[in-house]
C-alpha positions in Angstrom: 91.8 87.3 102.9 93.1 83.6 102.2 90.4 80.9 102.4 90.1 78.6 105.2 91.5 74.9 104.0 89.1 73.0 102.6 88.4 69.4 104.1 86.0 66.3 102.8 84.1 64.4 104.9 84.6 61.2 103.4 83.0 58.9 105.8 80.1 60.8 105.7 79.7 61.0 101.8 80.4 57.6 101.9 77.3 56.8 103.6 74.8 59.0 102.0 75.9 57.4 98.9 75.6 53.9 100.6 72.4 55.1 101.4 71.0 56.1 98.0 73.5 52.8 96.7 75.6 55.2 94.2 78.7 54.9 96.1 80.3 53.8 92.8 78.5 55.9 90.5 78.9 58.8 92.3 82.7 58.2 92.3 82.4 57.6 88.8 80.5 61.0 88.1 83.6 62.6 90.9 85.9 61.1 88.4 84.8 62.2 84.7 84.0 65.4 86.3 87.7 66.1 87.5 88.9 65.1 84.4 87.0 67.5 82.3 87.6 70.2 84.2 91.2 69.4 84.0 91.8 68.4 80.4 89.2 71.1 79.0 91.3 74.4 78.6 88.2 76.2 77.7 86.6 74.9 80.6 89.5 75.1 83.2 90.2 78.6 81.8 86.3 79.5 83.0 86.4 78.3 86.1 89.5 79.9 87.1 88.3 83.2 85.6 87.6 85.6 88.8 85.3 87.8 86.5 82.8 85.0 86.2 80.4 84.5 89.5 80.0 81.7 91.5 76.6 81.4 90.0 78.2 81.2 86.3 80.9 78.9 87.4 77.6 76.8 89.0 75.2 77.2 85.5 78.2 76.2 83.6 79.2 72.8 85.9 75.6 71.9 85.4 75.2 72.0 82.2 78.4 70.2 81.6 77.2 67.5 84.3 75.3 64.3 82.6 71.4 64.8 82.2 71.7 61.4 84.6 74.2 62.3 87.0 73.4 61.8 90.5 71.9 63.9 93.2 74.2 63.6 95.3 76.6 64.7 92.4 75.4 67.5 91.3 74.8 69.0 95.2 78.4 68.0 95.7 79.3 70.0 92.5 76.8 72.9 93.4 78.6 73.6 96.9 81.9 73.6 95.6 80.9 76.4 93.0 78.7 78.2 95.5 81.8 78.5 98.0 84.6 79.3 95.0 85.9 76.0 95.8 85.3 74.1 92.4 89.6 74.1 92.5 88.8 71.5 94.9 87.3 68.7 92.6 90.2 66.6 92.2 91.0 66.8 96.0 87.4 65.5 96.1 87.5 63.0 93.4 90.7 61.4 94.5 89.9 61.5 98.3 86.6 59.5 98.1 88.3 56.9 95.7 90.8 56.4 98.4 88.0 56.3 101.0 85.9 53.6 98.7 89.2 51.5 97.8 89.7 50.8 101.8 86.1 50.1 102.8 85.0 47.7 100.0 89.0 46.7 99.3 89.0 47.9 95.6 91.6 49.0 93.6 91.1 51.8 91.4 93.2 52.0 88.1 93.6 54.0 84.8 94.9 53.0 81.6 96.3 55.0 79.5 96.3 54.2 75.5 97.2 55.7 72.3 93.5 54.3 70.9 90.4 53.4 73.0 91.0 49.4 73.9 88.3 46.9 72.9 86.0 45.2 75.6 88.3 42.2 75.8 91.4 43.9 76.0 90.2 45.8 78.8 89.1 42.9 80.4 91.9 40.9 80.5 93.6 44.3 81.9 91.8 44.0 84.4 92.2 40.3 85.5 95.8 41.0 85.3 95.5 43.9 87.3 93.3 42.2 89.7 95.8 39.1 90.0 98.4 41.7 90.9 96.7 43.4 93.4 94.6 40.4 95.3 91.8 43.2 95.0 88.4 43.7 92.9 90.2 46.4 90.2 87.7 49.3 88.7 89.5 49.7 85.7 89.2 53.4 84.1 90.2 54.3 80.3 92.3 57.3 79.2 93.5 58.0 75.7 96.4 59.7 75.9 97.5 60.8 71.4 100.8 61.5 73.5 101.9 57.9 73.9 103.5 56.2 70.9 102.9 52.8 71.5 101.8 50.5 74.0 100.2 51.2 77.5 100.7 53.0 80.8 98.8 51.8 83.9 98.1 53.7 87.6 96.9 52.1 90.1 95.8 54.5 93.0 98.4 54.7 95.2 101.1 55.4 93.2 102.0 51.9 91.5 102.9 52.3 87.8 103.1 50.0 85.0 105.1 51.5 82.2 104.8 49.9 78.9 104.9 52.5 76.5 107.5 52.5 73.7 108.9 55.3 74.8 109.8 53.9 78.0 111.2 50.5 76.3 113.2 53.2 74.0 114.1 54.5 77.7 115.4 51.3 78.5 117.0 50.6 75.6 119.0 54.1 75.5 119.8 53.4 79.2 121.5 50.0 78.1 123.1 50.9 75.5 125.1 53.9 77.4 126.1 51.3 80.3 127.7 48.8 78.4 129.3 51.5 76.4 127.3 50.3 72.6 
């Protein structure tokens, strides 16, 4: 029997976090959570497995989850593995970012880097970013061993800044085979 679409109630996680005032923690906690689950083969591979229970799936989200992570987080994480729904996280993640980023007008953005970027770096990133989008930017790191050089920026919402090297080489290829050198 196929499951029932899944749907978030943004508006109304939206204000119990308001109401506890983790709105941006608990998209924080939404966020490294989806990216485990998603990066972690051992740990995707679990939760996909249909010989592990709902419960495992659940004791094994927990103890992933940070010894600080919100309530509201971890109840959010417990339903989804109670209903076999933990295939949902991303849906989740991205969905309340998107709710967030129109009620308090903030842009949420990730950068990706071969190495981790230092405090400064990632702050003028972010001013950048913030100049370009006339919005408050919540600038996330990811390190990405794939990228050669340089940087790659998403903005939520489907704006991309491309400056790896690979994409300058890209360029440059493209170039070369237009004007015939």
């Amino acid at each position: 029997m196929k499951k029932k679409d899944f749907q978030f109630d943004f508006e109304r996680l939206y204000e119990l976090t308001q109401t506890a005032e983790a709105t941006l923690t608990v998209e924080e906690e939404l966020y490294t959570i989806q990216k485990l689950f998603n990066r972690n083969f051992t740990v995707k591979t679990c939760l996909e497995n249909l010989a592990f229970s709902s419960q495992q799936k659940e004791e094994l989200c927990m103890a992933l989850l940070p010894t600080d992570a919100t309530t509201i987080t971890k109840e959010l994480v417990k339903l989804l593995a109670k209903n076999g729904r933990l295939d949902k996280i991303k849906k989740l993640s991205d969905g309340f970012s998107q709710y967030i980023s129109k009620k308090q007008n903030i842009a949420f953005a990730e950068i990706e880097t071969t190495l981790p970027l230092s405090p400064s770096l990632l702050e003028k990133a972010k001013q950048m970013l913030e100049k370009f989008t006339r919005q408050k930017v919540i600038l996330k790191e990811k390190i990405s061993p794939e990228i050669i050089g340089g940087f790659l920026i998403k903005i939520m919402g489907g704006k991309v800044l491309d400056a790896t090297l690979q994409h300058k080489l890209w360029d440059l290829r493209t170039t070369m085979l237009k004007t015939g050198g």
